[in-house]
GUTINU-713384 format. One record per residue (C-alpha): residue in one letter; residue number from 1; x, y, z. Coordinates in Angstrom, 2 decimals. Layout:
<rolums>
+---+-----+---------+---------+---------+
! r !   k !       x !       y !       z !
+---+-----+---------+---------+---------+
! a ! NUM !       X !       Y !       Z !
...
+---+-----+---------+---------+---------+
</rolums>
This chain:
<rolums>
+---+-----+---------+---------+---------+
! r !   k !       x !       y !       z !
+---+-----+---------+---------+---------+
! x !   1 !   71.10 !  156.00 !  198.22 !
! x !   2 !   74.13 !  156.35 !  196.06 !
! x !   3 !   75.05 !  159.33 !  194.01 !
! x !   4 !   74.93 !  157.31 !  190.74 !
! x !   5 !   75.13 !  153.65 !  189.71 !
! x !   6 !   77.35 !  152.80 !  186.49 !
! x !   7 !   76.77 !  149.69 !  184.54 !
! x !   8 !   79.70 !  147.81 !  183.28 !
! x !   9 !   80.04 !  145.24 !  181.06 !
! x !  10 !   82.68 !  142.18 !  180.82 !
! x !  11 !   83.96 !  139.66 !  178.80 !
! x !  12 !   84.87 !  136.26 !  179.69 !
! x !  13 !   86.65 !  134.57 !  177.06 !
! x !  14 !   87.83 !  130.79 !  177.27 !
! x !  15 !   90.52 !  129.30 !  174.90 !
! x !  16 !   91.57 !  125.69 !  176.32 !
! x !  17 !   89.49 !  125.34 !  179.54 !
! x !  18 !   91.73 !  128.91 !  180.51 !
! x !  19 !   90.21 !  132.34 !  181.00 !
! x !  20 !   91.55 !  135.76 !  179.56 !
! x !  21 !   92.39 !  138.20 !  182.07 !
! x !  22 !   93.94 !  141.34 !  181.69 !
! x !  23 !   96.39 !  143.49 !  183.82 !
! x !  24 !   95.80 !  147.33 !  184.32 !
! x !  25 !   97.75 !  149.35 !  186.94 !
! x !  26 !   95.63 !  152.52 !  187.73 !
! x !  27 !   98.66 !  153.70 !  189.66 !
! x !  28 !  102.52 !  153.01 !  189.53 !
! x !  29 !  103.02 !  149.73 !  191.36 !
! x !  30 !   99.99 !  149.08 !  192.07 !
! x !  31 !   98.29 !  146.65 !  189.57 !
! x !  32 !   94.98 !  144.05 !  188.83 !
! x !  33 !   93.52 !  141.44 !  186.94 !
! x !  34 !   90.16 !  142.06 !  185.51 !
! x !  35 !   88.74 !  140.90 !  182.36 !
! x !  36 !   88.27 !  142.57 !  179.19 !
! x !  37 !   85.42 !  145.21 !  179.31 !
! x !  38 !   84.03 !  148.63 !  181.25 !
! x !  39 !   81.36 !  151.33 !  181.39 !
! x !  40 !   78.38 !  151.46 !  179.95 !
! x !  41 !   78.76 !  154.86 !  177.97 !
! x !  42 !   75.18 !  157.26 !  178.49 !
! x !  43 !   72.20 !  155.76 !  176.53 !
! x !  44 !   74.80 !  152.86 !  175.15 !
! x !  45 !   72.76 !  149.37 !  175.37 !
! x !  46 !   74.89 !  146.21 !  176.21 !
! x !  47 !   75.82 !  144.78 !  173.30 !
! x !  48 !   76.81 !  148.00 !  171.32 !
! x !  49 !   79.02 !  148.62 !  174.95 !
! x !  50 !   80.34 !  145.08 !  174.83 !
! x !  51 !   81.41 !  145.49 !  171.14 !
! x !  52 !   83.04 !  148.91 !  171.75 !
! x !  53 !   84.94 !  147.60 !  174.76 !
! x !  54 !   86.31 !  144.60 !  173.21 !
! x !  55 !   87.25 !  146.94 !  169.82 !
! x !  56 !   89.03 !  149.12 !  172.46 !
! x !  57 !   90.58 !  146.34 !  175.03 !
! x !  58 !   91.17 !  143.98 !  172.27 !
! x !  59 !   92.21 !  145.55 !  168.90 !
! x !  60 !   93.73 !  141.76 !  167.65 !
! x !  61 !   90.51 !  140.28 !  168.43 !
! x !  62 !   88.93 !  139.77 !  164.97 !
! x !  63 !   85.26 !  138.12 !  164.99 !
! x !  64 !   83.68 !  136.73 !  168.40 !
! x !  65 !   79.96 !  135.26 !  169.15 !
! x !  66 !   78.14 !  136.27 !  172.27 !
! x !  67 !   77.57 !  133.49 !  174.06 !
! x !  68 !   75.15 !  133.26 !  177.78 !
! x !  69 !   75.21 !  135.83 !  180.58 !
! x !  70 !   76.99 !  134.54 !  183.04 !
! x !  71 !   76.12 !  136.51 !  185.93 !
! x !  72 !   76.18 !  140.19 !  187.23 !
! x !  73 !   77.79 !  141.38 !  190.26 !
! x !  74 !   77.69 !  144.58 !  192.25 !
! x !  75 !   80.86 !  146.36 !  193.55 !
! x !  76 !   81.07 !  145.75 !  197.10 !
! x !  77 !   82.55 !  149.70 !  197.43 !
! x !  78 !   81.55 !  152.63 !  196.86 !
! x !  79 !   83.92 !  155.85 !  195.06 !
! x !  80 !   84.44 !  158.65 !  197.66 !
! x !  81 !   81.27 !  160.43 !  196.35 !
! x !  82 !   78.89 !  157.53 !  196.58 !
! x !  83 !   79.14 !  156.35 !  193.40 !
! x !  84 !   78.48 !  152.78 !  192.90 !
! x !  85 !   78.84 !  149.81 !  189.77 !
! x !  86 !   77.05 !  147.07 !  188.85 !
! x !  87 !   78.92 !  144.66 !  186.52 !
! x !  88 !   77.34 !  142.38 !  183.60 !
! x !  89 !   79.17 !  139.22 !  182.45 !
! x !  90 !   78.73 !  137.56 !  179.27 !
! x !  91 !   81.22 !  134.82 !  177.81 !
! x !  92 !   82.50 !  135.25 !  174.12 !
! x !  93 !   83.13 !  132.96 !  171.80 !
! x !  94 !   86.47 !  133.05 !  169.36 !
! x !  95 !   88.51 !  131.77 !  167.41 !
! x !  96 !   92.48 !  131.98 !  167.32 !
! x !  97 !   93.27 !  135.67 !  167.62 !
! x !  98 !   96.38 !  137.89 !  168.47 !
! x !  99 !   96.26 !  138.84 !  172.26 !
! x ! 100 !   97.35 !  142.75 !  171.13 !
! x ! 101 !   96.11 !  145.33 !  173.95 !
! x ! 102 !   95.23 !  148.93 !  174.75 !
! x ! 103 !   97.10 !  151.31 !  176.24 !
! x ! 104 !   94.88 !  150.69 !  179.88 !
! x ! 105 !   96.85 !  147.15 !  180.02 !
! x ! 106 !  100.31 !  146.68 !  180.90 !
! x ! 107 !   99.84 !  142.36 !  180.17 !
! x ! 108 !   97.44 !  139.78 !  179.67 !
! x ! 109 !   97.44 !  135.65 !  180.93 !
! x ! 110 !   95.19 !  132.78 !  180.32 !
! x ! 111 !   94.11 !  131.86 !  183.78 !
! x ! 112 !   93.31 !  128.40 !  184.61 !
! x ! 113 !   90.70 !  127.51 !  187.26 !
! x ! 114 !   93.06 !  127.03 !  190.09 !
! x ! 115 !   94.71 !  130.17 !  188.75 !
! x ! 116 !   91.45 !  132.12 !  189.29 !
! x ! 117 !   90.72 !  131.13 !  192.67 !
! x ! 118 !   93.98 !  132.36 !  193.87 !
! x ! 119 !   93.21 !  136.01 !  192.45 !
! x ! 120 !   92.04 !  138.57 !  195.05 !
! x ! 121 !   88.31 !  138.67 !  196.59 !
! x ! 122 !   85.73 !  139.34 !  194.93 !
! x ! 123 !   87.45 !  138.70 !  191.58 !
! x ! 124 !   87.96 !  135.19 !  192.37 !
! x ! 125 !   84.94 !  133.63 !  193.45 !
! x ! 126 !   83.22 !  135.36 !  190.27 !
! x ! 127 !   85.64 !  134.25 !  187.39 !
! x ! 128 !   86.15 !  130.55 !  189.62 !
! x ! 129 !   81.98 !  129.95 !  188.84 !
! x ! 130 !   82.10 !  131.16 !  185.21 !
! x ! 131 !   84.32 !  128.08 !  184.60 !
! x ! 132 !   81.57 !  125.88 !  186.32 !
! x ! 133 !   78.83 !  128.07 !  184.10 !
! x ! 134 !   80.54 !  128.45 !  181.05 !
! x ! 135 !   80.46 !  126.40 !  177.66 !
! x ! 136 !   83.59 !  125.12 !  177.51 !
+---+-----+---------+---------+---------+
</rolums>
């Protein structure tokens, strides 16, 4: 049994059949794509965590809709002490907005579906069926 299970929460936002991902490189040289979102903070329910995640990710984003869950995934790893996340995806709706980031991202890019499938495991088989599930 693991030491602790985090929740995290994500955003998939579409503009123009493409998907929003962002970069983040936890260590010099060594970078990823993920999409906008994170940890559920303690006693934080999803939508107050999926607001304060895009306010923090996204600062240009202006107003958004929640649209469908699109899925939830568990982290096929484990941290060194057992520590494990399960991730909840939901896609947002916009309009127009200026792609300004946080500190956590070093770029951003509108992936389009072939895009996404040629992203690393398990990143790509998720975000490839959001553009099969989503309202586009």
């Amino acid at each position: 049994m693991p030491a602790k299970i985090y929740v995290g929460i994500k955003a998939a936002i579409f503009q123009n059949r493409k998907l929003l991902v962002l970069k983040r490189e936890i260590v010099p040289g060594q970078s990823f794509w993920d999409l906008p979102g994170g940890r559920l903070e303690e006693n934080e329910d999803l939508m107050t965590g999926l607001k304060r995640e895009l306010f923090e990710e996204l600062p240009g984003l202006g107003s958004y809709r929640v649209g469908e869950l699109l899925g939830a995934r568990k982290n096929q790893s484990r941290t060194s002490d057992g520590t494990e996340l399960v991730i909840i995806y939901y896609q947002i709706f916009t309009g127009p907005f200026e792609e300004k980031l946080s500190s956590e991202h070093t770029g951003f890019k509108w992936f389009g579906q072939t895009e996404v499938e040629n992203l690393p495991s398990p990143y790509s088989e998720t975000y490839a069926k959001f553009f099969e599930l989503a309202e586009l």
